[in-house]
C-alpha positions as CSV (number, residue, x, y, z in Angstrom):
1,X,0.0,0.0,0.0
2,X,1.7,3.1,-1.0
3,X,1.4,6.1,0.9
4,X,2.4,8.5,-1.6
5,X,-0.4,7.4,-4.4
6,X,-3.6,8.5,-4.9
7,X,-6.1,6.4,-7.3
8,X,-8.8,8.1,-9.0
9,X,-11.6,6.0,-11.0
10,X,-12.7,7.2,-13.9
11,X,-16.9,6.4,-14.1
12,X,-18.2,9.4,-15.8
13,X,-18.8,7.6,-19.3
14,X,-22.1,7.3,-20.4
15,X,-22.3,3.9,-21.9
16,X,-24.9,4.0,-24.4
17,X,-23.3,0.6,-26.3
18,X,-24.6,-1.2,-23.5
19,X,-27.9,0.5,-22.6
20,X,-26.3,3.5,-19.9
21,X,-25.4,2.4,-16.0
22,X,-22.4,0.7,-17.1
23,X,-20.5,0.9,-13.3
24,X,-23.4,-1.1,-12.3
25,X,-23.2,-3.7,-14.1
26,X,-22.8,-6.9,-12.7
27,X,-20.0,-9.0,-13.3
28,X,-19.9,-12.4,-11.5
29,X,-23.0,-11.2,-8.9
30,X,-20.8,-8.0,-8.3
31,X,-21.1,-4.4,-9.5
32,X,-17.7,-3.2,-11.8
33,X,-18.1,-0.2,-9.8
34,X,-17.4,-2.6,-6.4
35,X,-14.6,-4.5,-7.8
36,X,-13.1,-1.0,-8.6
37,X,-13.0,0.2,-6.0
38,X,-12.0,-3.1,-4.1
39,X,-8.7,-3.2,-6.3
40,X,-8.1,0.6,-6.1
41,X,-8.3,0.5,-2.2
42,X,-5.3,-2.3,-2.8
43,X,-3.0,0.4,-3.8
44,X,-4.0,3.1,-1.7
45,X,-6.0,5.2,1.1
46,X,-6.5,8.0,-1.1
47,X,-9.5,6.5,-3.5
48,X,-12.1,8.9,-4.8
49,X,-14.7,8.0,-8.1
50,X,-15.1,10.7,-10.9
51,X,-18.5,11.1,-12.2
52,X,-20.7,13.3,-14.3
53,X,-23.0,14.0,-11.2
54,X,-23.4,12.2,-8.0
55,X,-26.7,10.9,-8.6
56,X,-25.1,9.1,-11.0
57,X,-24.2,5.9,-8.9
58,X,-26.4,5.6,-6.2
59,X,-25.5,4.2,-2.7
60,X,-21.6,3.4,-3.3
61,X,-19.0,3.9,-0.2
62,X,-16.5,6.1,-1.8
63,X,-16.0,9.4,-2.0
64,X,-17.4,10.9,-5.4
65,X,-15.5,13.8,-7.3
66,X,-17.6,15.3,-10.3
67,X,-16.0,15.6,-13.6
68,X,-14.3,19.3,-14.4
69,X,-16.9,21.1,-16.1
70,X,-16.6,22.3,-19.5
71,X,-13.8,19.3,-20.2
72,X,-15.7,16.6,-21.5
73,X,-14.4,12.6,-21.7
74,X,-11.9,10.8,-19.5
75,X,-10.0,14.2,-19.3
76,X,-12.3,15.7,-17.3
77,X,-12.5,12.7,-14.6
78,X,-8.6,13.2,-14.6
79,X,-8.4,16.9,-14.3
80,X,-11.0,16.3,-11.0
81,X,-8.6,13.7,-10.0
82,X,-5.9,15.3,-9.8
83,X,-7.3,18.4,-7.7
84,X,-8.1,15.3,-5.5
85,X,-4.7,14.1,-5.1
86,X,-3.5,17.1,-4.8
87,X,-5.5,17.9,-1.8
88,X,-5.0,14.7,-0.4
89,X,-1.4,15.8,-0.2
90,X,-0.6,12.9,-2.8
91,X,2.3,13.7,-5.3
92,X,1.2,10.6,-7.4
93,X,-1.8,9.7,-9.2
94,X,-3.0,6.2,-10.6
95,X,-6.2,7.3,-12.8
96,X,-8.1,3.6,-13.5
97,X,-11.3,3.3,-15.4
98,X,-14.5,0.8,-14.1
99,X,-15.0,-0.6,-16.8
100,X,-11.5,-2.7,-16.8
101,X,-11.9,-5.5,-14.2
102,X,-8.4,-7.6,-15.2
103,X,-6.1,-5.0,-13.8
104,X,-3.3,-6.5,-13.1
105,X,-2.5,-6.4,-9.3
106,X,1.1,-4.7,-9.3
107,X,-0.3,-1.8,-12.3
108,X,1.0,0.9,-9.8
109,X,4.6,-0.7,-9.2
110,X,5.2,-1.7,-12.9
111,X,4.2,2.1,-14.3
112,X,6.5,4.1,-11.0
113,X,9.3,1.9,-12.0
114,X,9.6,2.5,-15.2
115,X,8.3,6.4,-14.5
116,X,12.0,7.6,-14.5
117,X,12.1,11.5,-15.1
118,X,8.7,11.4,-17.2
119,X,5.7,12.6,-16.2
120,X,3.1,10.0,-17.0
121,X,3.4,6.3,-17.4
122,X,0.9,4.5,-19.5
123,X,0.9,0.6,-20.0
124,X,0.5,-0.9,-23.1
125,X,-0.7,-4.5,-24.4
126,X,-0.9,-6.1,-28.0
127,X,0.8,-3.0,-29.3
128,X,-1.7,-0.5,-27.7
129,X,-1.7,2.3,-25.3
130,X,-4.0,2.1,-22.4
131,X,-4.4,6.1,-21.2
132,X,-6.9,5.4,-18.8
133,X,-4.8,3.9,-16.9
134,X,-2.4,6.0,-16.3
135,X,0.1,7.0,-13.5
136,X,0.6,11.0,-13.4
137,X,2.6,12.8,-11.4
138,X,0.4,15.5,-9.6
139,X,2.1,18.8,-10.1
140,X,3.6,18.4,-13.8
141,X,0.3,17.3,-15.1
142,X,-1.7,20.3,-13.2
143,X,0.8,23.1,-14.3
144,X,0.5,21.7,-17.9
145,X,-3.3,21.0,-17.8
146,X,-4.6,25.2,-18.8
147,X,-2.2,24.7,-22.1
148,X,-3.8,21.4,-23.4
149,X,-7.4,22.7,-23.0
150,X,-6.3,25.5,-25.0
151,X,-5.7,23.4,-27.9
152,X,-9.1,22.5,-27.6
153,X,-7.8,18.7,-27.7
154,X,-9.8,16.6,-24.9
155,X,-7.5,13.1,-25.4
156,X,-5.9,11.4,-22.5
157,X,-2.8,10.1,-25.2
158,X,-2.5,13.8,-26.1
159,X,-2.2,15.2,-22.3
160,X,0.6,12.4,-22.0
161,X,2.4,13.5,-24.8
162,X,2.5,17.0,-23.9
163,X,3.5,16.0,-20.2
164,X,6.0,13.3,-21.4
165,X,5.2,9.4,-20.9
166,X,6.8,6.6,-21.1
167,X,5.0,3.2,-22.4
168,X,5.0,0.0,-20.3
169,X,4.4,-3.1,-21.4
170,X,2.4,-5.8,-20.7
171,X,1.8,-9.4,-21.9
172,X,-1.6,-9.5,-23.8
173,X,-3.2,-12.5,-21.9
174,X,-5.5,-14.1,-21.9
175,X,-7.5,-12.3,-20.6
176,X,-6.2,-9.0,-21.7
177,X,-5.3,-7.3,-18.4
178,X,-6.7,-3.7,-19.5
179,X,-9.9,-5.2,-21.2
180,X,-12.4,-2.7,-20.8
181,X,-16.4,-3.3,-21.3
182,X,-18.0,-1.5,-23.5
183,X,-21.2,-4.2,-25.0
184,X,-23.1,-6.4,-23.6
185,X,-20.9,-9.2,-25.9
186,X,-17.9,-7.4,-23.7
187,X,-19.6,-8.2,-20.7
188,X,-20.6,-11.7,-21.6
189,X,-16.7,-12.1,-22.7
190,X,-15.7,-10.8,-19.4
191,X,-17.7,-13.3,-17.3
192,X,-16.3,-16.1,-19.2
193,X,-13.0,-14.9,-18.4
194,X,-14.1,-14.2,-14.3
195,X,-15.4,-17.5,-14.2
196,X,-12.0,-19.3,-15.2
């Protein structure tokens, strides 16, 4: 458990492919939203959800952060993650989404190792980048945060770039460890792969 490390889970989306609610789906009798947060408390103290509004989950025993206004995507949970880390007195930040319940275990350890003298760390399977699932160091990305949302880009790859990130990689599974759902066929995939 790192004491330096705050993790900020990213639940804001929508999820129209599969019908809206997507955090509260159930995935083997659970809510993704639960096993979240069960992993994220793994890593650290400092655990806060990111959503559009805070009717948007219900009864869920976390604290709830609403999305930056006028941001739009996973930007705008990260941007109201980061002002939660940074209150919380945390120099580091692990953004995850809900939607990816195969995170592997030691996610934090693997990206701060490899961190170096980069700002960001972002792992990578099967030849792509997984931005959601980022480590972000707390001040670097704040200061540089007004200049990228004066681009008017809103992507999570592009803020890394600007920042400087290094890529980490990761076997591709199976499962995938950063399979995300996104369909109800995701879903149905994912329980196959909980129930092994």
């Amino acid at each position: 458990m790192s004491r330096d490390l705050a993790v900020v889970i990213l639940a804001g989306g929508e999820g129209t492919r599969i019908g809206g609610g997507k955090p509260l789906r159930l995935l083997g009798g659970k809510r993704l939203i639960d096993g979240a947060l069960r992993q994220a408390r793994g890593w650290s103290n400092d655990v806060a959800i990111a959503v559009r509004d805070e009717a948007q989950l219900g009864e869920v025993d976390a604290e709830l952060i609403v999305d930056e206004p006028g941001i739009g995507g996973p930007l705008a949970g990260l941007a109201a993650g980061l002002r939660f880390a940074e209150r919380s007195g945390s120099p580091m930040l692990l953004s995850i989404p809900a939607d990816a319940p195969f995170l592997p275990g030691d996610l934090p350890q693997r990206l701060r190792a490899s961190m170096k003298g980069n700002a960001c760390a972002l792992p990578s399977s099967a030849g792509q980048l997984h931005p959601s699932c980022g480590l972000w160091r707390v001040s670097a990305a704040i200061d540089h945060l007004p200049a990228y949302l004066q681009t008017g880009r809103r992507s999570l790859t592009g803020f890394a770039q600007l920042i400087g990130y290094v890529a980490v990689d990761w076997e591709a599974g199976p499962p995938d460890r950063f399979f995300n759902i996104n369909s109800s066929a995701d879903l149905a995939e994912a329980e196959r792969h909980a129930g092994r």
